[in-house]
C-alpha positions as CSV (number, residue, x, y, z in Angstrom):
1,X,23.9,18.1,-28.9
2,X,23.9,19.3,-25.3
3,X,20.2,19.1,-24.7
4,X,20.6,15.1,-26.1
5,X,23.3,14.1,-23.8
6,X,21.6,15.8,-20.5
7,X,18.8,13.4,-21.7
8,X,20.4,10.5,-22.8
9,X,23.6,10.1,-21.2
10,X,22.5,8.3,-17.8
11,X,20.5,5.8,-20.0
12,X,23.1,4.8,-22.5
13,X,26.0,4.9,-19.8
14,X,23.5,2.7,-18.2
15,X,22.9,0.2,-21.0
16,X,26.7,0.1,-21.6
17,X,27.6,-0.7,-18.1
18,X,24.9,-3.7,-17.6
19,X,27.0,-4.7,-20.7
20,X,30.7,-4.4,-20.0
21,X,30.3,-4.3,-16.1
22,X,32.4,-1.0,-15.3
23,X,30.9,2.3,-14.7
24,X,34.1,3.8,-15.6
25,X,34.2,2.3,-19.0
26,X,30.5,2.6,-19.8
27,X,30.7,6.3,-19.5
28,X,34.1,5.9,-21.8
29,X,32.7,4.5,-24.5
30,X,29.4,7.0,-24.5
31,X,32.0,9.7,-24.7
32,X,33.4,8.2,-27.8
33,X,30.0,7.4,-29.0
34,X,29.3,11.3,-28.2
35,X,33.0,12.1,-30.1
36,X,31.5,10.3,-33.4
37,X,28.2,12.2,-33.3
38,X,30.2,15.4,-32.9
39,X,32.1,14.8,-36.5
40,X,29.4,13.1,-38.5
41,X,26.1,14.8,-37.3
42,X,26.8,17.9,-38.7
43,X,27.0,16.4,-42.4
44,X,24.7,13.3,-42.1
45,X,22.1,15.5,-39.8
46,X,20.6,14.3,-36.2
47,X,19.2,11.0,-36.2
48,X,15.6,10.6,-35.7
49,X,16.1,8.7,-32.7
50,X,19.4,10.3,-31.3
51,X,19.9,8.2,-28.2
52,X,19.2,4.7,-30.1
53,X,22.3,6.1,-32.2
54,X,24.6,7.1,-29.5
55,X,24.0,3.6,-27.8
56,X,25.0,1.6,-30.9
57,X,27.8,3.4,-31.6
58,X,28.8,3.0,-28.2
59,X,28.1,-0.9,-28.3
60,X,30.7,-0.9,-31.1
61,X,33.3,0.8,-29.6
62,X,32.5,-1.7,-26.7
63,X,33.3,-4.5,-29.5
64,X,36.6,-3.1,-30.4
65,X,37.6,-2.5,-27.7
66,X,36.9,-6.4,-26.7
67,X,38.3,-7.4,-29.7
68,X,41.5,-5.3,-28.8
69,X,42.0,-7.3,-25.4
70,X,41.4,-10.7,-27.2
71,X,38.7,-11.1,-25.2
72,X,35.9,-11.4,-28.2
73,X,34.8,-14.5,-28.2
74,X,33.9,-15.0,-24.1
75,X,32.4,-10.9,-24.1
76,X,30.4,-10.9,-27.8
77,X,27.4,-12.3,-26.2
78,X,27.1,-10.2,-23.0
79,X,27.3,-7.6,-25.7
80,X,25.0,-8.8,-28.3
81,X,24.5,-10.5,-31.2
82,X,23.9,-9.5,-34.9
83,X,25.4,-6.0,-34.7
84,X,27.5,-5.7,-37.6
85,X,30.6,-3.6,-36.2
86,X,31.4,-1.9,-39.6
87,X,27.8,-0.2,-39.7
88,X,28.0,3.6,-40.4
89,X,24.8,4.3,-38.4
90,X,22.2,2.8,-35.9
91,X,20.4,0.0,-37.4
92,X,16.6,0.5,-37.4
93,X,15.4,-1.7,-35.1
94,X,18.7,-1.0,-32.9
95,X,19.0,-4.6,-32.1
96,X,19.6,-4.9,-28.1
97,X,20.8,-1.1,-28.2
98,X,17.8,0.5,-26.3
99,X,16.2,-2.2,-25.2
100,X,12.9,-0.5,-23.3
101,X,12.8,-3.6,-20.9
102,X,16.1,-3.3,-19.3
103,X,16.8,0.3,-20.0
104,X,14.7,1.2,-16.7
105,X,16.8,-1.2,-14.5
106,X,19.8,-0.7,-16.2
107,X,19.4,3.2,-14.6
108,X,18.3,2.2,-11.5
109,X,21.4,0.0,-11.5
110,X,23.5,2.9,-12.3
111,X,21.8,4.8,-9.7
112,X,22.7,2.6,-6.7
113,X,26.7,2.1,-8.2
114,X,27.0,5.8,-8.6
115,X,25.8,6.5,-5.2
116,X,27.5,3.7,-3.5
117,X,28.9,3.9,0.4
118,X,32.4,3.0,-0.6
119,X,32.5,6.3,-2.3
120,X,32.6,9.5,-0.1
121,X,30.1,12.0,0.0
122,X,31.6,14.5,-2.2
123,X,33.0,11.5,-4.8
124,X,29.1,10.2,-4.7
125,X,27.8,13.7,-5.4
126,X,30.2,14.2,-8.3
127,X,29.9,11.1,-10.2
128,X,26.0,10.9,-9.7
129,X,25.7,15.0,-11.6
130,X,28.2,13.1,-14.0
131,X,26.4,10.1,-15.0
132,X,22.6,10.7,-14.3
133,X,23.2,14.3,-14.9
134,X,24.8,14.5,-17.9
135,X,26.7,17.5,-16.2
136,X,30.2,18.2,-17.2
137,X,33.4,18.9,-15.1
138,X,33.1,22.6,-15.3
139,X,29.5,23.0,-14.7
140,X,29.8,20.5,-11.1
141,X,33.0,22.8,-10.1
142,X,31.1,25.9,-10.3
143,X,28.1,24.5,-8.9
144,X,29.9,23.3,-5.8
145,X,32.4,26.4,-6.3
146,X,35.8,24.2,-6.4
147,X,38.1,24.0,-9.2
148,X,37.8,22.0,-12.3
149,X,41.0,19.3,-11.3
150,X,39.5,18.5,-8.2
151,X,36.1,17.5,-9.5
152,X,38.3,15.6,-12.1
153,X,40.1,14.2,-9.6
154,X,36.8,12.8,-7.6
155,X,35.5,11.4,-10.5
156,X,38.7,9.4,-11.7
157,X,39.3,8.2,-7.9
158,X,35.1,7.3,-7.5
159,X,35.4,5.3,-10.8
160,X,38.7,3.5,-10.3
161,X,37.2,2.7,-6.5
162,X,33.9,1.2,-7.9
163,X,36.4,-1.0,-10.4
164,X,38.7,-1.6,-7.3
165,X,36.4,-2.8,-4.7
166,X,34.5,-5.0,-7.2
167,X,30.8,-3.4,-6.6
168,X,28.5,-5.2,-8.9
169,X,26.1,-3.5,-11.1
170,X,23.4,-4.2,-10.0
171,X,19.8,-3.2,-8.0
172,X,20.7,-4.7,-3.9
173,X,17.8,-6.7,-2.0
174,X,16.8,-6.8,0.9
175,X,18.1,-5.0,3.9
176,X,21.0,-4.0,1.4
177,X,18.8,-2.3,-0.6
178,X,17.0,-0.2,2.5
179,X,21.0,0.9,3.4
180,X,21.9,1.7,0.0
181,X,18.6,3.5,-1.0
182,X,19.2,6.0,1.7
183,X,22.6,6.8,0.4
184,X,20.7,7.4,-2.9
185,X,18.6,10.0,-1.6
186,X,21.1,11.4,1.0
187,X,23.2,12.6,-2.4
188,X,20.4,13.7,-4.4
189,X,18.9,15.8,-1.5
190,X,22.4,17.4,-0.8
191,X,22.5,18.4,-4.2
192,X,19.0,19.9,-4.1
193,X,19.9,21.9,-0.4
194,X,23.1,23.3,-2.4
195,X,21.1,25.3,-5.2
196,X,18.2,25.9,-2.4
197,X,20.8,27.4,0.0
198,X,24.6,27.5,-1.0
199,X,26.9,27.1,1.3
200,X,29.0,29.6,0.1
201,X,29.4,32.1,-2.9
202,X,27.8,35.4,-4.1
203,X,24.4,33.7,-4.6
204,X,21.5,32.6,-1.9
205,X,19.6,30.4,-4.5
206,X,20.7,27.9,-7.3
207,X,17.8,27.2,-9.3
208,X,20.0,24.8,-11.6
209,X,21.0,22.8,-9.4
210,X,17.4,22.4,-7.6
211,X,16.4,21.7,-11.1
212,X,18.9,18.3,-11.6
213,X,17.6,17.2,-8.3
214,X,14.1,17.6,-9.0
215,X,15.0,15.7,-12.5
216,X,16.9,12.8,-10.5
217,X,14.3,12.8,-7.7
218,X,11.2,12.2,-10.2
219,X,13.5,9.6,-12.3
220,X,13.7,7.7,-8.9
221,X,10.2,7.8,-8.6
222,X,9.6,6.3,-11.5
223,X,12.5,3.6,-11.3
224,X,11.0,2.5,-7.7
225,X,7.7,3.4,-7.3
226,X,7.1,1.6,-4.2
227,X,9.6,2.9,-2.1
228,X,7.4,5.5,-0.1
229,X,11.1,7.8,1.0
230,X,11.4,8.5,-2.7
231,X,8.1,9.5,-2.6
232,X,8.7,11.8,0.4
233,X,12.0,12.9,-0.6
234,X,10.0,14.4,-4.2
235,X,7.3,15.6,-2.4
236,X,9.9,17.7,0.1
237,X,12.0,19.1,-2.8
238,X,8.7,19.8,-5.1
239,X,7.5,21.7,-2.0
240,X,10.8,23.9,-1.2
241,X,11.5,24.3,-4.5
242,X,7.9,26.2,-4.8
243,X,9.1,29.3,-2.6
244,X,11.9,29.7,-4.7
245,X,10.9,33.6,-6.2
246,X,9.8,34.3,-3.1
247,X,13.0,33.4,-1.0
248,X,15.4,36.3,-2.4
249,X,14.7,40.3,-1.8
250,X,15.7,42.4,-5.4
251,X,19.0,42.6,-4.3
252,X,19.4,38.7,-3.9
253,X,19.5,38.3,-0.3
254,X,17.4,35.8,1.8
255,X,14.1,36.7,2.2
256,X,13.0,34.2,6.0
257,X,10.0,32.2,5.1
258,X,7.6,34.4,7.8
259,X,8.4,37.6,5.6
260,X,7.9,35.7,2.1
261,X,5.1,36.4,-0.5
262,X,3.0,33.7,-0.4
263,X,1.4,34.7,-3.7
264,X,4.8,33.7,-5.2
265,X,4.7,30.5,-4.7
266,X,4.5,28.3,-7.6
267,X,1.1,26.4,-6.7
268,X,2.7,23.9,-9.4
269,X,5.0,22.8,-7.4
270,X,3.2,22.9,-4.3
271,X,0.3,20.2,-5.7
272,X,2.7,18.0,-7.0
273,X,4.5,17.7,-3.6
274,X,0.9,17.2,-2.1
275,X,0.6,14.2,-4.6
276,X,3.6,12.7,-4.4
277,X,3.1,12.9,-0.4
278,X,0.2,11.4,-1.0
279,X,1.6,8.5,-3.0
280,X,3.9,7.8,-0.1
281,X,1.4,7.7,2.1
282,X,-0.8,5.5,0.0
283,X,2.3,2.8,0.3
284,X,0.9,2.1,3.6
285,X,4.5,1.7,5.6
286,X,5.4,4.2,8.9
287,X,6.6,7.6,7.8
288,X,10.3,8.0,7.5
289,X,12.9,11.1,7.5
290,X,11.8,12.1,4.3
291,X,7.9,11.3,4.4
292,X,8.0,13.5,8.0
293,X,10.1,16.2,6.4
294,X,7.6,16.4,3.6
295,X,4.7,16.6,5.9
296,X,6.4,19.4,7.7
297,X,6.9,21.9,4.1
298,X,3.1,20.6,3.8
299,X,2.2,22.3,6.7
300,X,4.3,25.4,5.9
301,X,2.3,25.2,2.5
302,X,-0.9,25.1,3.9
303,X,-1.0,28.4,5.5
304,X,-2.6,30.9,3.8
305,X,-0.1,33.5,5.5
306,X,2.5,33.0,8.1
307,X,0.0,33.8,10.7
308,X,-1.6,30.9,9.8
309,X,1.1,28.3,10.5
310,X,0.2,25.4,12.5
311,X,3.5,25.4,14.8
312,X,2.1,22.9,17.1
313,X,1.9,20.2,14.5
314,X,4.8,21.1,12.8
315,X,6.9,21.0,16.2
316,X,5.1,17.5,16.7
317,X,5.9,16.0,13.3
318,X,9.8,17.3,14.6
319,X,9.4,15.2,17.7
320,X,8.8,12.1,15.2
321,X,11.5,13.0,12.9
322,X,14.3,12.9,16.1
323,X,12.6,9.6,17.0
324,X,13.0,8.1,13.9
325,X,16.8,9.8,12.3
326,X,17.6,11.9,15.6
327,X,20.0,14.5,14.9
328,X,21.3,18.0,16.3
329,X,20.1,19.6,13.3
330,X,16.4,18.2,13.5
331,X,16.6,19.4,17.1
332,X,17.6,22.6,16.2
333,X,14.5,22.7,14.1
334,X,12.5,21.6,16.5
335,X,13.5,24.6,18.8
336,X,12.6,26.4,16.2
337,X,9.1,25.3,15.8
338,X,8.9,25.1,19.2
339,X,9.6,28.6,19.7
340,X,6.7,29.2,17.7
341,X,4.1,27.2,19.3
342,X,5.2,27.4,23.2
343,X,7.1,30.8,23.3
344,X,10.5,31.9,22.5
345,X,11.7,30.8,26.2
346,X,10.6,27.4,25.4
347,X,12.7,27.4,22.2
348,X,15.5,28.9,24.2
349,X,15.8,26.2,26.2
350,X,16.4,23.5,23.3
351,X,19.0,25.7,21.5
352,X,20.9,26.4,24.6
353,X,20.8,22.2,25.7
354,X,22.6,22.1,22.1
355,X,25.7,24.4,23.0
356,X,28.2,21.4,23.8
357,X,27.2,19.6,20.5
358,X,30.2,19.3,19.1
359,X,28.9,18.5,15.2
360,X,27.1,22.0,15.7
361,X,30.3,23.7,17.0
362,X,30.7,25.4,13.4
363,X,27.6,25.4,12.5
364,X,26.4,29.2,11.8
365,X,22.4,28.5,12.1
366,X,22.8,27.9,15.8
367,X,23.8,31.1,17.0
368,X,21.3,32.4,14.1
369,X,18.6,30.7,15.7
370,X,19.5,31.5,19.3
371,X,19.6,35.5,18.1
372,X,16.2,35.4,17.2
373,X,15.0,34.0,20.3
374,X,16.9,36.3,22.0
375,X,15.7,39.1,19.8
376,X,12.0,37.7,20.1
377,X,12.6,38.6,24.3
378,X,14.1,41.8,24.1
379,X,17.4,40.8,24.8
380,X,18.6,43.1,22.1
381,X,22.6,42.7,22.9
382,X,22.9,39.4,23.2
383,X,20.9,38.4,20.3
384,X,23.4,41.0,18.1
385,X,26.0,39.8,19.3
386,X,24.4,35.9,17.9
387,X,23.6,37.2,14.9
388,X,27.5,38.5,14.6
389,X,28.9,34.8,15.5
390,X,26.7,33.7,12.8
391,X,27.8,35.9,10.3
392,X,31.3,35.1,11.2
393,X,30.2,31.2,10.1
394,X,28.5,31.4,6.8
395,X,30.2,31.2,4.1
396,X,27.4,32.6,2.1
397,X,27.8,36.3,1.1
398,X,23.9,37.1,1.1
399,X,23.3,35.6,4.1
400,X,26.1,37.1,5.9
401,X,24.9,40.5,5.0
402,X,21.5,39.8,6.2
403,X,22.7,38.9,9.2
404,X,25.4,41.8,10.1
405,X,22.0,44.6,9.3
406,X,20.0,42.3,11.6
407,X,22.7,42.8,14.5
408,X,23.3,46.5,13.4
409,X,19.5,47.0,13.9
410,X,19.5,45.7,17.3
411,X,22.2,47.6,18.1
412,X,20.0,50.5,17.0
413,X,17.4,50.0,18.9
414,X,19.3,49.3,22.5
């Protein structure tokens, strides 16, 4: 039952919403739907098309519901003709129940409501690992490591805001579609940096919740394949995600991507990020955020060893990135790569012309990155005492320990 809804859910939420216009009330009625399965599956046995089930069970309940409200005559046809409400099971053809030519769109649709800007952040987050994921409350509260009513809570309000403010279901053109698509693939790639580095917690890696990115990322692929920032954001996430065994030490804690095992790597992973760069590439328009982000793990993913790394082009493909989405953070990565290719004083120089940024002010990877530059020039007490601040920021236990031994070792060897 579990492994059927994690597969089905977003598309017969989907179909039901194209039909009764509200998000909130699709995914109500594919609970019910999910309900009924629950008490007649284990009698009557699994369906041989499960999903085709679910959806016509849930079109009835959408027709009772109508029927309920008086509103039967205007909604029946939005909802379809010729399916007999008092039939036990899924008829054989399914009628308009999954319906391969809309089902595509209908997900896309419910892709672009669930991830829509008059939702915040964390309400977009939640509702998208609801719907498309198929996740339940519990399982989004640990991943995110809040409690259970809060999640709840985000849901309820995200739903009952969609409803409120009127957003249609439906794919946006034009420039709508450019602003809303990046709010798309802002959520899904905040989900996949959660499970690839948690913010907080007991644990450096969360290969689940990389995994549901992954999922949504190549479902957006496949809803929009000429949209060459899906592309690049897949590519990016199938390439990260390939270091994954190598990026924690048998105790759990970070391993830095110089002193990982290249011969960990999942070379899977790593050729179908080179494809799906390739495919956004292939699109033809100028590389953005997540195309040039892509290019960059590329890079990393091409060296043969860490000696190998070509820092020059990787600190030129940053250059682009902070002309095209500028940002303290891509600068801050830019130092980085800068204090690769040009020398650690080089890379000094950009971290320290980021010390009055005030989004950056609690952000523990500056003074992180500052103590290895320091480190890198022998200034062993000033790069301990970085390493200190930036243990004092993360919330992340792993990390933190990795980065109170790195200032005890410098301490050391004063």
């Amino acid at each position: 039952m579990d492994a059927v809804w994690r597969l089905e859910s977003a598309r017969i939420i989907a179909g039901l919403a194209r039909l009764v216009r509200d998000v909130g009330l699709a995914e109500e009625l594919a609970q019910d739907a999910l309900v009924a399965a629950l008490e007649q599956w284990p009698e009557s046995g699994v369906p041989d098309n499960p999903g085709a089930w679910l959806m016509a069970v849930g079109k009835r309940r959408a027709i009772d519901r109508i029927r309920r409200q008086q509103r039967l005559e205007t909604k029946l046809e939005e909802i379809g003709h010729g399916l007999e409400p008092e039939a036990s099971d899924a008829p054989p053809e399914f009628d308009l129940a999954v319906d391969d030519e809309h089902i595509e769109d209908d997900v896309l649709r419910l892709v672009f409501t669930a991830c829509h800007p008059v939702l915040s952040t964390q309400a977009r987050v939640a509702l998208t690992l609801r719907m498309l994921g198929g996740l339940t409350t519990e399982e989004i509260a640990r991943a995110f490591l809040t409690s259970e009513p809060t999640v709840a809570q985000r849901i309820v309000r995200a739903k009952r805001t969609l409803s409120e403010a009127g957003v249609p279901f439906e794919v946006p053109e034009g420039p709508d579609r450019t602003a809303r698509l990046s709010s798309v693939l802002e959520v899904v790639y905040l989900i996949f940096n959660e499970g690839y580095a948690a913010t907080g917690g007991d644990d450096w890696v969360r290969t689940d919740l990389c995994q549901e990115a992954l999922r949504l990322g190549r479902i957006l692929a496949h809803l929009a394949p000429g949209e060459p920032e899906v592309h690049g954001l897949v590519a990016l996430m199938e390439i990260q995600a390939s270091r994954t065994r190598a990026r924690t030490g048998p105790s759990g804690e970070p391993v830095p991507l110089h002193e990982q095992d290249r011969g960990r790597w999942d070379r899977l992973l790593v050729h179908r990020g080179f494809a799906a760069l390739l495919r956004a590439r292939e699109i033809g328009e100028p590389p953005g955020p997540y195309v040039l982000q892509a290019a960059i793990a590329a890079s990393h993913a091409q060296a043969a060893t860490a000696g190998d790394t070509d820092w020059a082009q990787i600190a030129a493909l940053y250059g682009h990135l902070a002309q095209v989405a500028p940002s303290p953070v891509v600068e801050l990565n830019r130092a980085v790569a800068v204090g690769m290719a040009d020398g650690p004083e080089a890379g000094l120089r950009l971290v320290d012309a980021l010390a009055g940024e005030p989004s950056l002010r609690g952000y523990h990877l500056l003074p992180s990155v500052r103590g290895d530059l320091l480190a890198r020039l022998g200034r062993n007490a000033e790069a301990g005492e970085e390493f200190e601040r930036a243990a004092g920021l993360t919330r992340n236990a792993p990390e933190r320990r990795v980065l109170l031994d790195r200032a005890a070792a410098l301490r050391g060897a004063q």
